[in-house]
C-alpha positions in Angstrom: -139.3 -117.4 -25.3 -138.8 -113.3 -25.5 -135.8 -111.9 -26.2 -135.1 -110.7 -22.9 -135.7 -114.2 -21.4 -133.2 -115.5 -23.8 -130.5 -113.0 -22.8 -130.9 -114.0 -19.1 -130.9 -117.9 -20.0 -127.3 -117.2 -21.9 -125.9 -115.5 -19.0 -126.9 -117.3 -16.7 -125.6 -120.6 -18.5 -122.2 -118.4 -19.3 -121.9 -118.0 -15.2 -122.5 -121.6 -14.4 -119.7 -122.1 -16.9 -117.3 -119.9 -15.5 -117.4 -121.0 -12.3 -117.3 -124.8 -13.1 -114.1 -124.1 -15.3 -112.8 -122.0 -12.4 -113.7 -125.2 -9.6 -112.2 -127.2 -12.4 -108.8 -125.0 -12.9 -108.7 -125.1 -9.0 -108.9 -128.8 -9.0 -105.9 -129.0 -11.7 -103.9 -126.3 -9.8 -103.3 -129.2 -7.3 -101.1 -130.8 -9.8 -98.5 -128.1 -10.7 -95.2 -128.5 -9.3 -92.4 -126.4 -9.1 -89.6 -128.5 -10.8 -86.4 -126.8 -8.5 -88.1 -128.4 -5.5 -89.3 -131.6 -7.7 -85.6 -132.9 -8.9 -83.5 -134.3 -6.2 -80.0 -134.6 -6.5 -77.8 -136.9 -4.7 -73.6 -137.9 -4.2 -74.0 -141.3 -2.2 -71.1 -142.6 -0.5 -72.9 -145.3 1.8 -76.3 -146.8 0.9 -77.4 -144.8 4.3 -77.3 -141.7 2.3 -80.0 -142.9 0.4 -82.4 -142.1 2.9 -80.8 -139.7 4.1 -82.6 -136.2 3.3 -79.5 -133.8 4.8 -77.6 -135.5 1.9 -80.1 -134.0 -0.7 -79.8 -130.9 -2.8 -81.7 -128.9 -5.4 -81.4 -127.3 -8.8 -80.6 -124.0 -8.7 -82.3 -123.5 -12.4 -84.6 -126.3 -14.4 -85.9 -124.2 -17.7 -84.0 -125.6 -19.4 -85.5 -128.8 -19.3 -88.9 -127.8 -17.8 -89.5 -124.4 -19.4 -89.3 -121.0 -18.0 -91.8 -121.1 -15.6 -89.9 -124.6 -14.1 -93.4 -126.1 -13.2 -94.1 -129.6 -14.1 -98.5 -130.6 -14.3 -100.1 -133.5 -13.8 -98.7 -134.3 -10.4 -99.4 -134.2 -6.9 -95.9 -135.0 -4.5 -94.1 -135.5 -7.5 -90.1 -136.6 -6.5 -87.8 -136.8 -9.5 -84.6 -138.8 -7.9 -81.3 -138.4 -9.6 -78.6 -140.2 -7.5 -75.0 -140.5 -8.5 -72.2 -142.7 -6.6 -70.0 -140.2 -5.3 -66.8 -140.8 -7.2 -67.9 -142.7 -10.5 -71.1 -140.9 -10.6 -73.1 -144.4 -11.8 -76.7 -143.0 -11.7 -80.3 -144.4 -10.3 -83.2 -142.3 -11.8 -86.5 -143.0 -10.1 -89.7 -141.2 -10.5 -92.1 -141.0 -7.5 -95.6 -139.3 -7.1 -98.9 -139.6 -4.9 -100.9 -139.1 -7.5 -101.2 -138.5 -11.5 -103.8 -136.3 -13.1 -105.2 -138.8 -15.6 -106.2 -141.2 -12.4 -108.9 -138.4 -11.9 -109.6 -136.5 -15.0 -110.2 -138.0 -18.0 -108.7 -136.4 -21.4 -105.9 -134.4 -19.2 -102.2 -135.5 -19.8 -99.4 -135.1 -17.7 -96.4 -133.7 -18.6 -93.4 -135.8 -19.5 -90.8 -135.5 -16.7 -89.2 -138.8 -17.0 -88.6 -138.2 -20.8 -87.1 -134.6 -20.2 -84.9 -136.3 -18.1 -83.6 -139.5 -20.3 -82.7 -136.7 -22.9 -79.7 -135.6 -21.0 -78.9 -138.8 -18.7 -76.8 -141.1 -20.6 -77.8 -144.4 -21.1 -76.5 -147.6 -18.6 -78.2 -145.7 -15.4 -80.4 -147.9 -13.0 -83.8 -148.1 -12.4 -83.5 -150.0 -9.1 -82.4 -149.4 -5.5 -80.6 -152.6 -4.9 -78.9 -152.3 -8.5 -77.5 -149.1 -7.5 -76.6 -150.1 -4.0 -74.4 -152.9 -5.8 -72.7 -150.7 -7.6 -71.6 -148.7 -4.5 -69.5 -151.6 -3.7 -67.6 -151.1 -7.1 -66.8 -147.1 -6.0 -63.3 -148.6 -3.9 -62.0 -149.5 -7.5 -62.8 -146.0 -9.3 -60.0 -143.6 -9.4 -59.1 -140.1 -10.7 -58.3 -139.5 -14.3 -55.5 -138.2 -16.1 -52.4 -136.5 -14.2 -52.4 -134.9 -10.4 -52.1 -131.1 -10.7 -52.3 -130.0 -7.2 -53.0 -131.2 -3.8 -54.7 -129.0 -0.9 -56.2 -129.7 2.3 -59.5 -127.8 3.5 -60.5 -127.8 7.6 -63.6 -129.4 7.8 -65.9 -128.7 11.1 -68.5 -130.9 10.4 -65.5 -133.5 10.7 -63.3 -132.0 12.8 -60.6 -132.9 10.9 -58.3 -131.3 7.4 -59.9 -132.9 4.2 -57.7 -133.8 1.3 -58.4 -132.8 -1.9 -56.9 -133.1 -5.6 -56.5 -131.6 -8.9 -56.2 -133.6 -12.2 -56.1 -132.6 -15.6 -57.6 -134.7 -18.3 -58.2 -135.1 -22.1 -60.8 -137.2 -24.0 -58.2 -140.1 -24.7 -58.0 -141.0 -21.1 -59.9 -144.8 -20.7 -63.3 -144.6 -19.5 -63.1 -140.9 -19.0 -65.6 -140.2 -21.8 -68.7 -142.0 -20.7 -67.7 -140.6 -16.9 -67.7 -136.9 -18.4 -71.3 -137.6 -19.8 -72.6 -138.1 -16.4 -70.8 -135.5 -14.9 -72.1 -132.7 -17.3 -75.6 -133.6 -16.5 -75.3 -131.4 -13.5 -74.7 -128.3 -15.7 -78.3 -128.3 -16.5 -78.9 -127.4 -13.0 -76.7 -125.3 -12.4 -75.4 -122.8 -15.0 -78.3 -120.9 -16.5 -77.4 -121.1 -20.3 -75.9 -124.5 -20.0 -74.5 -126.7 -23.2 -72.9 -129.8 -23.7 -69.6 -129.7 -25.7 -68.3 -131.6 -28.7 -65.3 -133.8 -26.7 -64.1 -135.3 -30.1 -62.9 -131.9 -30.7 -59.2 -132.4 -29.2 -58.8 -128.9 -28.4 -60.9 -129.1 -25.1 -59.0 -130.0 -21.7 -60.6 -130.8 -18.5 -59.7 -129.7 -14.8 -61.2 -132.3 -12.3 -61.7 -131.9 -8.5 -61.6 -135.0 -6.3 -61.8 -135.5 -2.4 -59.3 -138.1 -1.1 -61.3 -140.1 1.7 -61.3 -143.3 3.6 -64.0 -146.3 3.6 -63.7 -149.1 5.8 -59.9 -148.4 5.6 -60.0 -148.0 1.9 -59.1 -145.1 0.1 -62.6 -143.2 -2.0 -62.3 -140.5 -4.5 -65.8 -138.2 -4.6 -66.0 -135.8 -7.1 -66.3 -132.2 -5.9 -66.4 -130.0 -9.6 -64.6 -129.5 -12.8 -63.8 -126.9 -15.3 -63.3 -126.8 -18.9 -61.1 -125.1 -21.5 -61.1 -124.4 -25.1 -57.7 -124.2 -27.1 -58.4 -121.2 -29.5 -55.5 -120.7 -32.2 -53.8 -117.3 -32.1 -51.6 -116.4 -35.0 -49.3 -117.1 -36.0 -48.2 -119.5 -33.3 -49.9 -119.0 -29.7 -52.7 -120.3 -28.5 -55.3 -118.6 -25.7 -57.0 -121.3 -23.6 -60.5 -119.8 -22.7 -62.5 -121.2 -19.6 -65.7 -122.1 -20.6 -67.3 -123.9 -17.6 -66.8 -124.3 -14.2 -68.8 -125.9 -12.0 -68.5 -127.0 -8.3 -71.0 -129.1 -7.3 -73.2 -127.9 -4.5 -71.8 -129.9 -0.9 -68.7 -128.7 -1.4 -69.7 -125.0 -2.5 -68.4 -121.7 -0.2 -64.8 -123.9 0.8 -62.5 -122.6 -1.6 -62.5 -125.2 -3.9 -63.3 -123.0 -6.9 -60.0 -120.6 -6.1 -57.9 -123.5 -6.3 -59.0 -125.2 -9.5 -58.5 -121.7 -11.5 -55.6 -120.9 -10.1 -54.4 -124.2 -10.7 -55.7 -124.0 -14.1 -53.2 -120.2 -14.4 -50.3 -122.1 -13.4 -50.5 -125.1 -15.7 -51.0 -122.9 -18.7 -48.6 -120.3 -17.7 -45.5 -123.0 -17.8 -46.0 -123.0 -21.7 -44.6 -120.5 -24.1 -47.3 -121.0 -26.7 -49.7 -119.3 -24.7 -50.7 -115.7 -25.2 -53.6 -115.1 -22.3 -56.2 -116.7 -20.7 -59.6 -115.9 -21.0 -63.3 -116.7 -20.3 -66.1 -117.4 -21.7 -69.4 -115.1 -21.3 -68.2 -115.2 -18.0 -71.1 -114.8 -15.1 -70.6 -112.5 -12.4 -69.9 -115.2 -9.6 -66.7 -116.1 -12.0 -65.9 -112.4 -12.3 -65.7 -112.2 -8.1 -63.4 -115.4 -8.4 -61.3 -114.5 -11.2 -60.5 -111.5 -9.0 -59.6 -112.8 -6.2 -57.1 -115.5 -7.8 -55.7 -112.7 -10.1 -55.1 -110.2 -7.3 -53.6 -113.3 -5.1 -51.0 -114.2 -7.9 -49.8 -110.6 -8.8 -49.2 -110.2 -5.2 -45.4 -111.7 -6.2 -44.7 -109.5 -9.2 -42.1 -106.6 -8.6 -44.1 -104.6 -11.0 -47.3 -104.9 -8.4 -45.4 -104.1 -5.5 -46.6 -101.1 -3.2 -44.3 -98.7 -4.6 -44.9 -99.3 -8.2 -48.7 -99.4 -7.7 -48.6 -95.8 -6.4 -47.0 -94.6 -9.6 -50.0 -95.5 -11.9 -51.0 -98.6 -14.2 -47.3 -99.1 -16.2 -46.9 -101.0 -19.1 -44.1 -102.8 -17.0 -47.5 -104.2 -15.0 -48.9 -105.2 -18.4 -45.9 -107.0 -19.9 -45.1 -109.1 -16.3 -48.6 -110.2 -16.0 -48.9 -111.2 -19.2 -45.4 -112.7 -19.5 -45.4 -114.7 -15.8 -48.7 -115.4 -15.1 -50.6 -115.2 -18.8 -53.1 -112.1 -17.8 -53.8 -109.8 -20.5 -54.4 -106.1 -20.4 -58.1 -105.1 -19.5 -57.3 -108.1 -16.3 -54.2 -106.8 -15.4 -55.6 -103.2 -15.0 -58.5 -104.4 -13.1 -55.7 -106.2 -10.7 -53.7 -102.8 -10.7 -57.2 -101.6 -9.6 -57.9 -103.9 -6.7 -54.1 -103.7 -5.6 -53.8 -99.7 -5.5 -57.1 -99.7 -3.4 -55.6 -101.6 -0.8 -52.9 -99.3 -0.3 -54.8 -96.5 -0.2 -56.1 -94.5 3.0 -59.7 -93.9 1.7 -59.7 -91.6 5.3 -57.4 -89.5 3.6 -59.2 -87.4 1.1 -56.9 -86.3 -1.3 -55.6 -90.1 -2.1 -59.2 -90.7 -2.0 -59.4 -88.4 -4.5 -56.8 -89.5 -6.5 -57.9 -93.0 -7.1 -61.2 -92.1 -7.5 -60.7 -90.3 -10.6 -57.6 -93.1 -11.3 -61.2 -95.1 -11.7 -63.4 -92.7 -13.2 -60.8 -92.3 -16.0 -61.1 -95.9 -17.4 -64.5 -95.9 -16.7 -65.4 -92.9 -18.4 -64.2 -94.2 -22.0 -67.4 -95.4 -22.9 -69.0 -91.8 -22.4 -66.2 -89.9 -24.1 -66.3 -92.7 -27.5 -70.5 -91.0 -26.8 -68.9 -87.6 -27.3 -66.8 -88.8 -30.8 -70.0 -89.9 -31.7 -71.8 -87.1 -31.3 -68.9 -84.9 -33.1 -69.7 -86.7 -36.4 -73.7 -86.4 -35.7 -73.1 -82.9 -35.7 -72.0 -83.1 -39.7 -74.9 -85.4 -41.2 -77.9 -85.0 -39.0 -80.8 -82.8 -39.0 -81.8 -80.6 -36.2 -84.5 -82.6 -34.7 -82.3 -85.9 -35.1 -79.5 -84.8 -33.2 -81.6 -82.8 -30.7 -83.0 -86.6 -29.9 -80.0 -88.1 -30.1 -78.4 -85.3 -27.5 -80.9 -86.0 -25.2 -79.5 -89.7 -24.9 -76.5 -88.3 -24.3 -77.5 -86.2 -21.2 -74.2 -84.9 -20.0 -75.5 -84.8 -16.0 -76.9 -88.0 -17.0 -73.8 -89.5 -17.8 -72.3 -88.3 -14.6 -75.0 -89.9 -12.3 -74.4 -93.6 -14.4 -70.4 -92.5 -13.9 -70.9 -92.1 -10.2 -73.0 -95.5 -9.8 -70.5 -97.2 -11.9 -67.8 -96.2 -9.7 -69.6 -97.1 -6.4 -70.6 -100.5 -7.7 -66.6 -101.2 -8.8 -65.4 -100.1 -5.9 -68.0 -102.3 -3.6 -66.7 -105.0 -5.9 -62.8 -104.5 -5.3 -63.8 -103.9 -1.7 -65.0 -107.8 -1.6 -62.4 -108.9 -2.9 -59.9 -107.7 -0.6 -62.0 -108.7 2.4 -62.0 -112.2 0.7 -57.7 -112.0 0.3 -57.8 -110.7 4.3 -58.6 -114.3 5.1 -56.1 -115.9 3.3 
């Protein structure tokens, strides 16, 4: 065979390749699913709810189980069923598909969903329907743990009726509340992007629980509607500065308040004891920002030091040492409050107050930009030409203006919310 023949032969082979791999990778495609859509998450009440698909919801996140791309391969209709009772949150974990990859293609594994899921399910879940359905019966007997905090109603229109809710606070040392927390931080995975679970033999945590009161064949149900947990930290010599570290509530029962009233429960049990300094947050997201807002404007609403005629005089230290003292709010919050509270009495139509607290604003913002200019000072003094030439151009002074501007904008949409958000209170 000449060499050109050859050449042809090669490519031509190559080609035929090509596209088989590509009919193949077409073929394979069919069994990628996207794991958000593939885990479904249940809080049954009745055994109706089981097939019930408006009771269903979805993961907002699964990369943490299912890597960042959250598809799952080797599966076409693939249905990964986690079900928890309502109150006790006793779990059924089925896996369902139409078909599996290796019933068609030899030499091509599936991925292993059920074992992602067994790594953060505790153990004593069921594998059965009627298993599960049996232990439905046993909800009437589960009840909330530790002490009652707080009790609220919230108008439901789906039920036309006010819904009773509760709020307990719990340690580890509370009977049967361990193996209960287990199940319940499971949802974290779905829910909070960087999710871990705690240590809960370190007796330093305490746990916030939400519970709907509601009746069953004349019986009174608890369902759990969230939870949030805090970390003890030690302040010397003698304080202590509880920090919120998660706080979840669970997706049914999102957008009805429920989150407002377990923090600002949470304030007003720690700010009864003397050993705390503040309370803080933990790498707190922006949703928790919004609602740490909104519950810290609400409660400095009854401090003399916030009232409208103190709040047109500028941020005081008399603001700073009454929301610390009452209500356990440090500094860098407390300003932020001052913030939201002296926009609210301001005419924004009128522009020299608009003025004013615009620059009221700007001035706290603008510290980051003038510790820029210290720093630039001392570059002065030990760089060369062309290094602080570079470094000068970082430092763009009309730069610095624009990102001042946008920063103010974006603050201000953000107090702005807020105060639409206290309107409806």
């Amino acid at each position: 065979m000449c060499q050109t023949a050859m050449e042809d032969n090669l490519i031509f082979c190559a080609k035929k390749f090509q596209f088989a791999m590509t009919d193949m990778e077409k073929k394979l495609a069919e069994y990628k699913c996207d794991t958000n859509e593939a885990v479904c998450l249940k809080l049954v009440r009745f055994p109706e709810d089981l097939d019930d698909e408006s009771t269903t919801f979805h993961p907002e996140y699964s990369h943490q189980l299912y890597g960042d791309d959250e598809v799952a391969f080797g599966y076409k209709g693939l249905q990964i069923q986690l079900y928890y009772s309502a109150g006790n949150l006793s779990t059924l974990f089925k896996v369902k598909y139409t078909a599996r990859v290796t019933d068609t293609f030899d030499c091509v594994e599936p991925d292993d969903v059920e074992g992602k899921i067994r790594e953060i399910i505790p153990a004593g879940f069921c594998c059965n329907t009627d298993d599960f359905i049996s232990l439905l019966e046993k909800e009437a007997n589960f009840r909330p743990f530790g002490s009652l905090l707080h009790t609220y109603k919230v108008h439901s229109v789906e039920a036309g009726e006010d819904l009773t809710y509760q709020i307990h606070k719990v340690d580890v040392s509370c009977p049967g509340f361990r193996e209960y927390h287990e199940r319940l931080q499971t949802f974290l995975m779905w829910f909070i992007e960087t999710a871990s679970f705690i240590d809960v033999d370190d007796d330093r945590w305490d746990f916030f629980l939400v519970f709907e009161k509601y009746n069953k064949d004349g019986e009174t149900l608890y369902a759990t509607v969230g939870y949030m947990t805090v970390y003890n930290y030690y302040v010397y010599p003698d304080k202590t500065r509880p920090r919120v570290s998660q706080t979840l509530i669970l997706p049914p029962f999102q957008g009805e308040g429920h989150g407002a009233q377990l923090l600002e429960t949470v304030h007003r049990y720690y700010c009864t004891s003397a050993k705390v300094q503040d309370i803080t947050a933990e790498d707190p997201s922006e949703n928790y920002v919004k609602l740490r807002d909104f519950v810290l404007v609400k409660l400095c609403l009854t401090l003399p030091s916030f009232s409208s005629e103190k709040l047109s005089q500028g941020f005081s230290d008399e603001m700073v040492s009454e929301a610390r003292e009452k209500l356990k709010i440090n500094k860098k919050h407390a300003r932020r409050v001052y913030e939201i509270l002296r926009l609210r009495n301001t005419d924004m139509s009128d522009e020299e107050k608009a003025r004013e607290f615009r620059l009221e604003v700007k001035k706290r913002l603008y510290g980051p930009y003038r510790k820029n200019q210290r720093e630039l000072t001392k570059m002065r003094k030990c760089l060369r030409p062309e290094e602080l030439a570079s470094h000068i151009s970082q430092m763009d002074t009309r730069l610095q203006h624009e990102e001042l501007e946008k920063s103010y904008q974006d603050v201000l949409a953000e107090y702005r919310r807020v105060l639409e958000r206290l309107a409806q209170v």
